[in-house]
C-alpha positions in Angstrom: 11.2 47.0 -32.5 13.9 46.8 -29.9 11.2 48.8 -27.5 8.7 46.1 -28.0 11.5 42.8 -28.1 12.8 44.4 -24.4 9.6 44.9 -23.0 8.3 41.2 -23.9 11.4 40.3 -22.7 10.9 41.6 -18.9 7.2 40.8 -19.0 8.7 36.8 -19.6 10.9 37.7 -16.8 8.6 39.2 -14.6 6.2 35.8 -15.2 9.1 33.6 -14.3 10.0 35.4 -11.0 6.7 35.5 -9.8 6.0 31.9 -10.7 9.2 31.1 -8.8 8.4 33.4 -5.8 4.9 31.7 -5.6 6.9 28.0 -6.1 8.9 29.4 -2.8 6.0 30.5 -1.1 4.0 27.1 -1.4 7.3 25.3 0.0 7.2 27.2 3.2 4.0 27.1 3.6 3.9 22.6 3.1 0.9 23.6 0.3 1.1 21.6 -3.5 -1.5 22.4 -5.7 -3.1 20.0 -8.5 -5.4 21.4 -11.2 -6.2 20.2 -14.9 -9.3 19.3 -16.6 -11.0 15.4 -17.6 -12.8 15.4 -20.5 -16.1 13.0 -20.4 -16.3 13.1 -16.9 -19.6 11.8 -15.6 -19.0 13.2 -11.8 -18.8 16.2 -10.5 -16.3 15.2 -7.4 -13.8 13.4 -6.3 -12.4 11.9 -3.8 -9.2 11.2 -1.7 -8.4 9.1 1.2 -5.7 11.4 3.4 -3.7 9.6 6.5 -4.9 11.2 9.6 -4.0 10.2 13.1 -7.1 12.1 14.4 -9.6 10.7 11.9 -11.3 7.6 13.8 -10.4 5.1 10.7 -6.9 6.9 10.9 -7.8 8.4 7.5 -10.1 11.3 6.0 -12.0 11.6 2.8 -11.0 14.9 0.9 -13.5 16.0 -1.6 -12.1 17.7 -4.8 -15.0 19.1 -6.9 -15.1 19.3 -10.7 -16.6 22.0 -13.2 -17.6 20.3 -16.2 -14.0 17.7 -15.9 -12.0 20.8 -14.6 -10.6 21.1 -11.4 -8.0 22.3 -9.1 -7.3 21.9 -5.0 -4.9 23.5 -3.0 -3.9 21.5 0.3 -0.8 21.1 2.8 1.3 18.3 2.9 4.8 17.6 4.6 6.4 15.0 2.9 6.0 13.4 -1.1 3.0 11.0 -1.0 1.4 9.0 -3.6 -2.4 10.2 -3.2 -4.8 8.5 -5.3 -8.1 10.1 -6.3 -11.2 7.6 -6.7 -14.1 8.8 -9.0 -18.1 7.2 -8.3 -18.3 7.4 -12.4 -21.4 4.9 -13.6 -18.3 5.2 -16.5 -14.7 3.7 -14.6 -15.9 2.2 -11.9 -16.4 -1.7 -13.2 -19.8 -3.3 -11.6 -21.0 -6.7 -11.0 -24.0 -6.9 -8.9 -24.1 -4.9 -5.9 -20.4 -5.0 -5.7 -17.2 -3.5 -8.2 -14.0 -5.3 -9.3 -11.2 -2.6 -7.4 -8.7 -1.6 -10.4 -5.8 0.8 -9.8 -7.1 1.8 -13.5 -10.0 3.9 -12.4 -7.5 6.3 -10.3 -5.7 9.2 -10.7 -2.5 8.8 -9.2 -0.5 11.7 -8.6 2.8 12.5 -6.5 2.1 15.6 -3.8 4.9 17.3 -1.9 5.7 20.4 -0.9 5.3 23.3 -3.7 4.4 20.7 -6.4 2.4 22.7 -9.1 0.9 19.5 -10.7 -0.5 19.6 -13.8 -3.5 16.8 -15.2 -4.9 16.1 -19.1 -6.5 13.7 -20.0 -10.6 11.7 -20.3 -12.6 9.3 -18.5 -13.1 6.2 -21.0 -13.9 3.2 -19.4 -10.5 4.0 -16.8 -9.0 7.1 -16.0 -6.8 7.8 -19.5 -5.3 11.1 -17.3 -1.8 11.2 -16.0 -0.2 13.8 -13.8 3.0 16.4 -15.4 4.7 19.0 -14.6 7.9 17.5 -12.2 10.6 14.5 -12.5 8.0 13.2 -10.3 4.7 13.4 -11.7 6.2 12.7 -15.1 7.3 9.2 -13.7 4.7 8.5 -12.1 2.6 9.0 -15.8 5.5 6.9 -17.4 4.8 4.0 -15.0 0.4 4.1 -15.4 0.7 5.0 -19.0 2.0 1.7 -19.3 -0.4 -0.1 -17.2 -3.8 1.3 -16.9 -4.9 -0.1 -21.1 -3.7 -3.4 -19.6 -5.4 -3.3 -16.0 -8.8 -2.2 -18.1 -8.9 -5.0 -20.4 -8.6 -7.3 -18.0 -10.9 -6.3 -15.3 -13.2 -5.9 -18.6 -13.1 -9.2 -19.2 -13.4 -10.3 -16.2 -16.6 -8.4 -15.8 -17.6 -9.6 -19.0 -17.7 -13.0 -17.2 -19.6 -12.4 -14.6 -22.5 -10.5 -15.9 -22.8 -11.8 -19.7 -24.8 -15.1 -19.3 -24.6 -16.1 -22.9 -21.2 -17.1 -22.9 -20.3 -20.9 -22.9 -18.0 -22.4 -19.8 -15.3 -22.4 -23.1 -15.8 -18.7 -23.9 -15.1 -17.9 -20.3 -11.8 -20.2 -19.9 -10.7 -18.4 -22.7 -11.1 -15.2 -21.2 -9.8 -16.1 -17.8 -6.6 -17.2 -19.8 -6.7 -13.1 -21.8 -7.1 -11.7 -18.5 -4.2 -13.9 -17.1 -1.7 -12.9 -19.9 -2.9 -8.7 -19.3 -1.9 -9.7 -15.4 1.1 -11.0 -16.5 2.0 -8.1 -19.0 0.9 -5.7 -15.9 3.6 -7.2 -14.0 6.5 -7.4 -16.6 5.8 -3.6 -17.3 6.0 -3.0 -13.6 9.3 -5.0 -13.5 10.8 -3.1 -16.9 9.6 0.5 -15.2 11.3 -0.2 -11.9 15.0 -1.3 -13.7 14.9 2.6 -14.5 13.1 4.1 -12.5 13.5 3.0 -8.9 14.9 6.4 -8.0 12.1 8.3 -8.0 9.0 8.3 -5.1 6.6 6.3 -8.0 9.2 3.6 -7.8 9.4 3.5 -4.2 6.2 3.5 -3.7 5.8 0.6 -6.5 8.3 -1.5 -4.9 6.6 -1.2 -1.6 2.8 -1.9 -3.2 4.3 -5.3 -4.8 6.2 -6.3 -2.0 2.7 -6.4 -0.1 1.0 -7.8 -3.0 3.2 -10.4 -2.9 4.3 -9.8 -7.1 8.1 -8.8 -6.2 11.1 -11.0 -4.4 12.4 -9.1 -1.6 16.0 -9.9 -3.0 15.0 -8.0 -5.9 14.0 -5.1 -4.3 17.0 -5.0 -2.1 19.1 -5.1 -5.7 17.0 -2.4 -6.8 17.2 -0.1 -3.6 21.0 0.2 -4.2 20.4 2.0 -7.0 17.9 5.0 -5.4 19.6 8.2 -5.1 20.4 9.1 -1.0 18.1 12.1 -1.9 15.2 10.3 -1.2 16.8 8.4 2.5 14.2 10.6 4.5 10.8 10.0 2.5 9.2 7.0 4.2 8.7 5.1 1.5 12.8 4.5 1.3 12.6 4.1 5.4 10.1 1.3 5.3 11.4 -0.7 2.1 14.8 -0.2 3.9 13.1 -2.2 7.3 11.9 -4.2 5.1 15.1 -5.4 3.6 16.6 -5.4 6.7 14.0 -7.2 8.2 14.1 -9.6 5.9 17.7 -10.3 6.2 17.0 -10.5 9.6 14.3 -12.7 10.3 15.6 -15.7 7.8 15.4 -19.0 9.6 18.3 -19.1 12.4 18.5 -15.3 13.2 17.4 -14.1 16.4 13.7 -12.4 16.2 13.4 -8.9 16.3 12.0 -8.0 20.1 8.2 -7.0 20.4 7.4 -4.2 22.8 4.3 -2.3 23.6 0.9 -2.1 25.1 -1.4 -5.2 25.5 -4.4 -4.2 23.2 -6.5 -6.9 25.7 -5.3 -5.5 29.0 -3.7 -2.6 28.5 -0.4 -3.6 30.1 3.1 -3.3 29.1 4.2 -6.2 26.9 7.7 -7.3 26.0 8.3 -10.5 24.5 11.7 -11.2 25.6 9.8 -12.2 28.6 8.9 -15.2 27.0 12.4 -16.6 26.2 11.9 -20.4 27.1 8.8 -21.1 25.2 8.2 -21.6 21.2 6.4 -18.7 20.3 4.0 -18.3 17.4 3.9 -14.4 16.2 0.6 -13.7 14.6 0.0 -10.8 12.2 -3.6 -10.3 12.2 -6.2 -7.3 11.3 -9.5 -7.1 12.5 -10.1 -6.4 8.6 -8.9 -10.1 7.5 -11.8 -12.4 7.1 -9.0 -15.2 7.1 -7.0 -14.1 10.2 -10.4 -14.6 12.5 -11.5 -17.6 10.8 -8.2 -19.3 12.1 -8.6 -18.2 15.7 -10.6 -21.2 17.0 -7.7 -23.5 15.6 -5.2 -21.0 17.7 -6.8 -21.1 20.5 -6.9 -24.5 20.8 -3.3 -25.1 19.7 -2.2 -23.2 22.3 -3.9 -25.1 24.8 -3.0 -28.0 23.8 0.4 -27.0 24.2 0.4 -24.5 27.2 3.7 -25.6 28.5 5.3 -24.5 25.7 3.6 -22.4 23.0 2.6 -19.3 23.7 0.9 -16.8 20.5 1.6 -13.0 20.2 -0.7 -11.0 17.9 0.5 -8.1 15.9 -2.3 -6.3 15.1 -2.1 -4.0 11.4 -4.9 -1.8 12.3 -5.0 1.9 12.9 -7.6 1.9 16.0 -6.3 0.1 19.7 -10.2 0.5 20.4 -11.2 -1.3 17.2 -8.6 -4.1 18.3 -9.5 -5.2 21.6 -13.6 -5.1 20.6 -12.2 -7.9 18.2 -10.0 -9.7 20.9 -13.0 -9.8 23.0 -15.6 -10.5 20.7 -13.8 -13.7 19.4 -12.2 -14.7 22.9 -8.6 -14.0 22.1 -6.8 -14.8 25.3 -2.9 -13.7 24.3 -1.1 -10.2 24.1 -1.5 -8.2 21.1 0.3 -5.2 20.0 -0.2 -2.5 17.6 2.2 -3.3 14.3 3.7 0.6 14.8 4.4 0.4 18.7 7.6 1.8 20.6 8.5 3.9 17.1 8.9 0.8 15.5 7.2 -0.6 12.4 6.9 -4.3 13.2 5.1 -5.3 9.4 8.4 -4.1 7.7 10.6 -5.0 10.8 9.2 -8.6 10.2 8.9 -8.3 6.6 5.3 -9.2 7.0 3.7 -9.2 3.0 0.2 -11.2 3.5 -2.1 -11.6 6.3 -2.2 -13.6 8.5 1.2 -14.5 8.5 2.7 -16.7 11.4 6.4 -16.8 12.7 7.8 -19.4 14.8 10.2 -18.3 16.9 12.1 -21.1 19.3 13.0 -20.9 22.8 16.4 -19.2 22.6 14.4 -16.6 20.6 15.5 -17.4 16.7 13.6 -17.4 13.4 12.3 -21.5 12.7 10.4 -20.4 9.9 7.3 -18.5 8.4 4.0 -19.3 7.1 1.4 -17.1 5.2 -1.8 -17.5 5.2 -4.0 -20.0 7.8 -3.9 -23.9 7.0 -4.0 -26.8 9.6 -0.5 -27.3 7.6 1.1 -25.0 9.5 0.5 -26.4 13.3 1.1 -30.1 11.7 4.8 -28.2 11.1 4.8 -26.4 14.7 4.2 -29.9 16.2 6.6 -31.5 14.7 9.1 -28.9 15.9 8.0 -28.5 19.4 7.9 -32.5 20.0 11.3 -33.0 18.5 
């Protein structure tokens, strides 16, 4: 009996070494592995957008292919990242027309780093009810979308349900516009409540960053928050850029002297430095070649700059991955100032600026300080510019 007790004994020890040796040998070699199975899943793939400075979009589409729901994929990684794996499931994804109502909901979110062995369970209902395991990590990250994703579902449902079911009355449809507003709401509380606990962990950080840009968080709460995350996670970048973004926003507050703008003219091709401007108002635009709204307004900037020439002069910071993609843009809708790219001279002007919807416009004066911001593109705003520029 003691024979058979010792040798299941080193067999169990054996397992654990060889799991650890194999943790150790993932590490060095930057690999994390996911595997698990999805019951009642209708796809045989799926699919991952990875960040890739090579890629022409500056991102690639991993495949990961399923067997009956089960999978598993090996890849290398160099830092923890939030990857999120999209399924084209006749099932999740939530149609109206030709077109689909986005919904965190039918994701699999998971947190990859270095030797993560993450584990996945779960089924495809209407949303992905599967949640990573296995790691602090992974475990919070479940925590956080386990709390979420029923909410998310039903309301997206019902706002389908609006859409394509022409039987119901104007009524039946305010009512469920006012369901789907609470669920919003409830989505946002339970965010809030996950975040008071678990801000020190990489679902957190990458939460808090996500709402910041969504525009569901105050920025003073986040920097309440980001006291309490551990110092173990000061070199993953989603600490570095909520930290610039705190900073940024205690530094661009009306009054304080604007952050300088460096880097190459996306029109020309030229070094650009905005200190050179000192002695005119400047309007800083944050633009994307992606926002409908930010090249709708361009006609109204262009000729508010003219108008005021001697004084005003616009700089564009572009949130785009592709310098190419940029100046086609400029050219094609007759942009005639400097525009940089928002990551230029190692700096990250979005969070160095704070910058949470697009467009958003900063007036700067001519001693270079912070007048104030605006977000979005409304004849409002150069009513406001006048006013301070004719003082």
């Amino acid at each position: 009996m003691k024979f058979k007790v010792s040798v299941i004994y080193s067999l169990l020890t054996i397992a654990l070494l060889t799991s650890c040796v194999q943790t150790k040998d993932k590490e060095e070699r930057n690999e994390y592995t996911i595997s698990g199975s999805i019951g009642e899943l209708d796809v045989n793939m799926g699919r991952m957008a990875i960040r890739d400075s090579t890629a022409k979009r500056g991102f690639r589409l991993d495949t990961i292919v399923f067997d009956n729901g089960s999978f598993t994929h090996t890849a290398t990684i160099t830092e923890p990242e939030v990857f999120r794996m999209s399924f084209n499931s006749k099932k999740i994804i939530k149609w109206v027309g030709d077109g689909y109502i986005p919904t965190k909901s039918a994701l699999l979110m998971f947190v990859a780093y270095p030797g993560a062995d993450i584990k996945v369970n779960g089924e495809a209902l209407d949303y992905v009810n599967a949640f990573p395991e296995g790691d602090y990590e992974n475990n919070t990250m479940a925590k956080l979308n386990k709390s979420i994703y029923p909410l998310m579902n039903d309301m997206v449902n019902l706002m389908v349900k609006n859409e394509v079911d022409s039987t119901l009355t104007e009524e039946q449809k305010e009512i469920n516009y006012s369901k789907a507003e609470e669920f919003s709401k409830q989505v946002k509380d339970n965010k809030i409540e996950f975040l008071s606990t678990n801000a020190s962990s990489i679902a957190g950080l990458w939460l808090m960053e996500d709402m910041l840009i969504r525009s569901q968080i105050e920025i003073e709460q986040v920097a309440e928050l980001m006291e309490t995350v551990d110092a173990k996670y000061s070199d993953v970048s989603y600490f570095k850029k909520l930290t610039a973004r705190v900073e940024g926003f205690k530094a661009t507050g009306a009054g304080m002297t604007a952050p300088n703008i460096t880097g190459i003219n996306a029109l020309d091709g030229q070094v650009f430095d905005m200190s050179s401007l000192r002695g005119k108002y400047i309007i800083i635009d944050f633009w994307g070649t992606w926002c409908h709204a930010c090249l709708e307004g361009v006609p109204e900037m262009k000729a508010f700059q003219e108008k005021h020439a001697d004084r005003v002069q616009i700089v564009g910071v572009a949130k785009d991955n592709s310098m190419d993609k940029v100046k086609a843009s400029m050219l094609e809708h007759k942009m005639n100032w400097p525009s940089v790219m928002f990551e230029a001279d190692g700096n990250d002007y979005v969070s160095n600026y704070n910058v949470q919807g697009y467009p958003t416009k900063i007036l700067v004066d001519r001693k270079g300080k912070v007048v104030f911001r605006f977000v979005g593109e409304k004849a409002e705003f150069y009513d406001e510019v006048e006013k301070v520029i004719t003082r």
